[in-house]
C-alpha positions in Angstrom: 0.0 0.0 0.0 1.6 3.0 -0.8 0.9 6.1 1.0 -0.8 9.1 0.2 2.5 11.2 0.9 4.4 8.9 -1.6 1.6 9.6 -4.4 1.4 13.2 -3.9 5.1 12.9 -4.6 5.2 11.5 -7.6 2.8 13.4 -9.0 4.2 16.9 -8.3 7.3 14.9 -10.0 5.7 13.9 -13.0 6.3 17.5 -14.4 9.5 16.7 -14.6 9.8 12.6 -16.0 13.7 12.8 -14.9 12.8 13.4 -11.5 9.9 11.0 -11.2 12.2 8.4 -12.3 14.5 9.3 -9.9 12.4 9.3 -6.8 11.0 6.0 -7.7 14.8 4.6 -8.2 15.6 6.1 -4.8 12.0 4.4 -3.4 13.4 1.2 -5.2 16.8 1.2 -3.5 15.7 2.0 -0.1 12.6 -0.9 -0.2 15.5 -2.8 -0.4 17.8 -1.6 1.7 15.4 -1.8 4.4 14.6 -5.5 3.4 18.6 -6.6 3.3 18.1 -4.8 7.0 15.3 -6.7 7.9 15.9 -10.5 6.2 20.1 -10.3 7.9 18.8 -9.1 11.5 15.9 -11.9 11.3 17.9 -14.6 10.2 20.3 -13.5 13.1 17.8 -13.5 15.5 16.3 -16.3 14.7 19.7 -18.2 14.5 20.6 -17.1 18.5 17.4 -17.6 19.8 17.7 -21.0 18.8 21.0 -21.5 20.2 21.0 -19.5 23.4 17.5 -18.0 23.5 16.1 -14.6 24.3 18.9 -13.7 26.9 21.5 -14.6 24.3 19.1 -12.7 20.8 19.7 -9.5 23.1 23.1 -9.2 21.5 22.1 -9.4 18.0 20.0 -6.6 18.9 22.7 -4.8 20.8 25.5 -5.3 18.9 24.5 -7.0 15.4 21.7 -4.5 14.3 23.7 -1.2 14.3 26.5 -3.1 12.8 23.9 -4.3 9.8 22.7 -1.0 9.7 26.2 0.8 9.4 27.4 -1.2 6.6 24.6 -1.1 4.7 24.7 3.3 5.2 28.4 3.0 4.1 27.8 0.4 0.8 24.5 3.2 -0.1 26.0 6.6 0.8 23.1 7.3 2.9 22.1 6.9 6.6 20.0 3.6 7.6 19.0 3.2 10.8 16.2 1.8 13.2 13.9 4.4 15.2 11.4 4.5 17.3 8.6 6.5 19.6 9.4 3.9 22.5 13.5 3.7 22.7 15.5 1.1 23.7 18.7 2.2 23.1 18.4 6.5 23.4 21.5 7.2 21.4 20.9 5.5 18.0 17.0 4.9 18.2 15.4 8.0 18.9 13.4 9.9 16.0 14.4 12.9 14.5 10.9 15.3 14.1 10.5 14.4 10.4 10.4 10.5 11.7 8.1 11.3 14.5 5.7 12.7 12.4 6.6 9.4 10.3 5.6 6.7 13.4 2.6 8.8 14.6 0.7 8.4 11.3 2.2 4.8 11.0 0.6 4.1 14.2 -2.8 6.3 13.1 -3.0 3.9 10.0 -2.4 0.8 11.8 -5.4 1.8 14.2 -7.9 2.9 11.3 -7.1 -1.5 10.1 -3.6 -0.7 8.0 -1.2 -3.7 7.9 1.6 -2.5 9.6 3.7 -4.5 7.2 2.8 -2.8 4.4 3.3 1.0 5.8 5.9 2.8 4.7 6.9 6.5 3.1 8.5 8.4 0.7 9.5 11.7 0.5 12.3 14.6 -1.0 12.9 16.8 2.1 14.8 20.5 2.3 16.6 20.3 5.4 18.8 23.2 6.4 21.7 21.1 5.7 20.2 20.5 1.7 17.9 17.7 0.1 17.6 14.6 0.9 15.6 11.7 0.2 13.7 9.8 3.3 12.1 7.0 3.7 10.2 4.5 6.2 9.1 1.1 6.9 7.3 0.3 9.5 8.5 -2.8 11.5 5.4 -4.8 13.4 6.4 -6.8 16.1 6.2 -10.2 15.6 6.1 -13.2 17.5 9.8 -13.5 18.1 9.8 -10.2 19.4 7.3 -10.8 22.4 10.3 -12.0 24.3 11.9 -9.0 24.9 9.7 -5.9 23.4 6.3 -8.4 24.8 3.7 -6.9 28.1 6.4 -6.3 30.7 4.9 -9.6 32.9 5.0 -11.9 30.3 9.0 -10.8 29.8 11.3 -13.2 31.6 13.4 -12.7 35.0 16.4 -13.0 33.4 15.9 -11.2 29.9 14.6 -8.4 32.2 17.7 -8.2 33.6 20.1 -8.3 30.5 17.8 -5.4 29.1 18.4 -3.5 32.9 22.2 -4.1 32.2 22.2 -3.4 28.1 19.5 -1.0 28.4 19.1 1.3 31.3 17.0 3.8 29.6 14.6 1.0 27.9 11.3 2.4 26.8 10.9 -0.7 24.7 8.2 -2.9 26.2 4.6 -3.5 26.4 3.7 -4.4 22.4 1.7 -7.0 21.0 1.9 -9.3 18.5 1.4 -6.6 14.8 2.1 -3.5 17.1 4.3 -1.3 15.1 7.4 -1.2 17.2 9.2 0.9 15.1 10.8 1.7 12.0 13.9 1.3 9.4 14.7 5.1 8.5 16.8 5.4 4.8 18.4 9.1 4.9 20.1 9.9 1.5 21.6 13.3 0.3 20.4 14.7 -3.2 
Protein backbone atom coordinates (compact mmCIF):
# COMPACT_ATOMS: atom_id res chain seq x y z
CA UNK A 1 0.00 0.00 0.00
CA UNK A 2 1.57 3.01 -0.84
CA UNK A 3 0.89 6.08 0.98
CA UNK A 4 -0.81 9.09 0.17
CA UNK A 5 2.48 11.22 0.92
CA UNK A 6 4.37 8.87 -1.63
CA UNK A 7 1.63 9.58 -4.38
CA UNK A 8 1.38 13.16 -3.93
CA UNK A 9 5.08 12.91 -4.57
CA UNK A 10 5.20 11.51 -7.56
CA UNK A 11 2.84 13.42 -8.98
CA UNK A 12 4.18 16.86 -8.27
CA UNK A 13 7.31 14.87 -9.96
CA UNK A 14 5.73 13.88 -13.03
CA UNK A 15 6.26 17.51 -14.44
CA UNK A 16 9.46 16.74 -14.63
CA UNK A 17 9.79 12.59 -15.97
CA UNK A 18 13.67 12.81 -14.93
CA UNK A 19 12.83 13.40 -11.48
CA UNK A 20 9.91 10.99 -11.22
CA UNK A 21 12.24 8.44 -12.26
CA UNK A 22 14.52 9.25 -9.91
CA UNK A 23 12.38 9.27 -6.82
CA UNK A 24 10.98 6.00 -7.69
CA UNK A 25 14.76 4.62 -8.17
CA UNK A 26 15.60 6.08 -4.76
CA UNK A 27 12.04 4.35 -3.38
CA UNK A 28 13.37 1.19 -5.17
CA UNK A 29 16.79 1.24 -3.51
CA UNK A 30 15.70 1.97 -0.14
CA UNK A 31 12.57 -0.95 -0.17
CA UNK A 32 15.54 -2.76 -0.44
CA UNK A 33 17.85 -1.55 1.72
CA UNK A 34 15.41 -1.77 4.36
CA UNK A 35 14.57 -5.54 3.41
CA UNK A 36 18.62 -6.60 3.29
CA UNK A 37 18.15 -4.84 6.97
CA UNK A 38 15.32 -6.68 7.92
CA UNK A 39 15.95 -10.55 6.23
CA UNK A 40 20.09 -10.33 7.87
CA UNK A 41 18.76 -9.13 11.47
CA UNK A 42 15.88 -11.95 11.25
CA UNK A 43 17.91 -14.60 10.21
CA UNK A 44 20.29 -13.51 13.13
CA UNK A 45 17.80 -13.50 15.54
CA UNK A 46 16.26 -16.32 14.71
CA UNK A 47 19.71 -18.20 14.45
CA UNK A 48 20.60 -17.11 18.47
CA UNK A 49 17.38 -17.57 19.84
CA UNK A 50 17.73 -20.96 18.81
CA UNK A 51 21.04 -21.49 20.19
CA UNK A 52 21.00 -19.52 23.36
CA UNK A 53 17.51 -17.95 23.54
CA UNK A 54 16.05 -14.65 24.34
CA UNK A 55 18.86 -13.70 26.94
CA UNK A 56 21.54 -14.60 24.25
CA UNK A 57 19.14 -12.69 20.85
CA UNK A 58 19.69 -9.54 23.12
CA UNK A 59 23.10 -9.17 21.52
CA UNK A 60 22.11 -9.45 18.01
CA UNK A 61 20.04 -6.57 18.91
CA UNK A 62 22.69 -4.81 20.78
CA UNK A 63 25.46 -5.32 18.85
CA UNK A 64 24.50 -7.02 15.35
CA UNK A 65 21.75 -4.54 14.27
CA UNK A 66 23.71 -1.19 14.30
CA UNK A 67 26.51 -3.08 12.81
CA UNK A 68 23.88 -4.32 9.77
CA UNK A 69 22.69 -0.99 9.69
CA UNK A 70 26.23 0.78 9.36
CA UNK A 71 27.42 -1.19 6.63
CA UNK A 72 24.58 -1.05 4.67
CA UNK A 73 24.70 3.32 5.23
CA UNK A 74 28.41 2.96 4.08
CA UNK A 75 27.81 0.44 0.75
CA UNK A 76 24.50 3.19 -0.08
CA UNK A 77 25.98 6.63 0.77
CA UNK A 78 23.08 7.32 2.93
CA UNK A 79 22.12 6.89 6.64
CA UNK A 80 20.02 3.56 7.56
CA UNK A 81 18.96 3.21 10.84
CA UNK A 82 16.23 1.79 13.16
CA UNK A 83 13.86 4.42 15.24
CA UNK A 84 11.41 4.51 17.31
CA UNK A 85 8.63 6.50 19.55
CA UNK A 86 9.39 3.87 22.54
CA UNK A 87 13.50 3.65 22.65
CA UNK A 88 15.50 1.07 23.68
CA UNK A 89 18.66 2.22 23.10
CA UNK A 90 18.35 6.47 23.36
CA UNK A 91 21.49 7.22 21.45
CA UNK A 92 20.86 5.55 18.05
CA UNK A 93 17.02 4.91 18.22
CA UNK A 94 15.44 7.95 18.90
CA UNK A 95 13.40 9.88 16.05
CA UNK A 96 14.42 12.91 14.52
CA UNK A 97 10.93 15.31 14.10
CA UNK A 98 10.54 14.36 10.39
CA UNK A 99 10.39 10.48 11.72
CA UNK A 100 8.09 11.29 14.47
CA UNK A 101 5.75 12.72 12.42
CA UNK A 102 6.63 9.40 10.30
CA UNK A 103 5.56 6.69 13.43
CA UNK A 104 2.58 8.76 14.62
CA UNK A 105 0.68 8.43 11.32
CA UNK A 106 2.24 4.77 11.00
CA UNK A 107 0.64 4.11 14.19
CA UNK A 108 -2.84 6.26 13.13
CA UNK A 109 -2.96 3.91 9.96
CA UNK A 110 -2.42 0.77 11.84
CA UNK A 111 -5.38 1.83 14.23
CA UNK A 112 -7.85 2.86 11.26
CA UNK A 113 -7.12 -1.51 10.10
CA UNK A 114 -3.63 -0.73 7.95
CA UNK A 115 -1.22 -3.69 7.95
CA UNK A 116 1.57 -2.49 9.64
CA UNK A 117 3.75 -4.55 7.19
CA UNK A 118 2.76 -2.81 4.42
CA UNK A 119 3.26 1.03 5.85
CA UNK A 120 5.91 2.83 4.66
CA UNK A 121 6.85 6.52 3.12
CA UNK A 122 8.45 8.36 0.66
CA UNK A 123 9.45 11.74 0.54
CA UNK A 124 12.30 14.64 -1.02
CA UNK A 125 12.90 16.83 2.05
CA UNK A 126 14.78 20.52 2.25
CA UNK A 127 16.59 20.33 5.37
CA UNK A 128 18.85 23.15 6.42
CA UNK A 129 21.75 21.14 5.66
CA UNK A 130 20.18 20.47 1.71
CA UNK A 131 17.86 17.68 0.07
CA UNK A 132 17.62 14.57 0.88
CA UNK A 133 15.56 11.66 0.19
CA UNK A 134 13.71 9.78 3.34
CA UNK A 135 12.10 7.05 3.71
CA UNK A 136 10.24 4.53 6.17
CA UNK A 137 9.12 1.11 6.88
CA UNK A 138 7.34 0.25 9.54
CA UNK A 139 8.46 -2.75 11.50
CA UNK A 140 5.42 -4.81 13.37
CA UNK A 141 6.36 -6.76 16.08
CA UNK A 142 6.23 -10.16 15.58
CA UNK A 143 6.14 -13.17 17.49
CA UNK A 144 9.81 -13.50 18.14
CA UNK A 145 9.78 -10.22 19.40
CA UNK A 146 7.34 -10.84 22.45
CA UNK A 147 10.27 -12.01 24.31
CA UNK A 148 11.87 -9.01 24.85
CA UNK A 149 9.73 -5.93 23.42
CA UNK A 150 6.34 -8.40 24.78
CA UNK A 151 3.71 -6.88 28.15
CA UNK A 152 6.43 -6.34 30.71
CA UNK A 153 4.90 -9.56 32.88
CA UNK A 154 5.05 -11.86 30.25
CA UNK A 155 8.96 -10.85 29.81
CA UNK A 156 11.30 -13.18 31.65
CA UNK A 157 13.36 -12.66 35.02
CA UNK A 158 16.40 -12.97 33.43
CA UNK A 159 15.91 -11.19 29.95
CA UNK A 160 14.60 -8.43 32.17
CA UNK A 161 17.72 -8.16 33.62
CA UNK A 162 20.11 -8.34 30.47
CA UNK A 163 17.77 -5.40 29.13
CA UNK A 164 18.35 -3.52 32.95
CA UNK A 165 22.24 -4.14 32.22
CA UNK A 166 22.20 -3.44 28.14
CA UNK A 167 19.48 -0.97 28.40
CA UNK A 168 19.11 1.29 31.27
CA UNK A 169 16.98 3.76 29.59
CA UNK A 170 14.64 0.99 27.91
CA UNK A 171 11.25 2.36 26.81
CA UNK A 172 10.93 -0.74 24.73
CA UNK A 173 8.16 -2.90 26.24
CA UNK A 174 4.56 -3.46 26.35
CA UNK A 175 3.73 -4.45 22.37
CA UNK A 176 1.67 -7.01 21.05
CA UNK A 177 1.92 -9.26 18.53
CA UNK A 178 1.38 -6.61 14.84
CA UNK A 179 2.06 -3.47 17.05
CA UNK A 180 4.34 -1.32 15.07
CA UNK A 181 7.38 -1.21 17.23
CA UNK A 182 9.23 0.93 15.13
CA UNK A 183 10.75 1.65 11.95
CA UNK A 184 13.92 1.30 9.38
CA UNK A 185 14.71 5.08 8.46
CA UNK A 186 16.83 5.44 4.78
CA UNK A 187 18.36 9.14 4.88
CA UNK A 188 20.10 9.91 1.47
CA UNK A 189 21.58 13.33 0.29
CA UNK A 190 20.36 14.69 -3.18
Amino acid sequence: MKSKLLTALIAALCASPALADDAAQYQDQARATAQSLLKQLGGELQKEMKAGGPVAAIKVCKDRAPAIASDLSRKNGEKVARVSLKVRNPLIGTPDAWEQKVLAEFDRKAAAGAKPETLETAEIVTEPQGKYFRYMKAVPTGNLCLACHGPAEKIGKEVKEQLSADYPHDKATGYGEGQIRGAITIKGPL
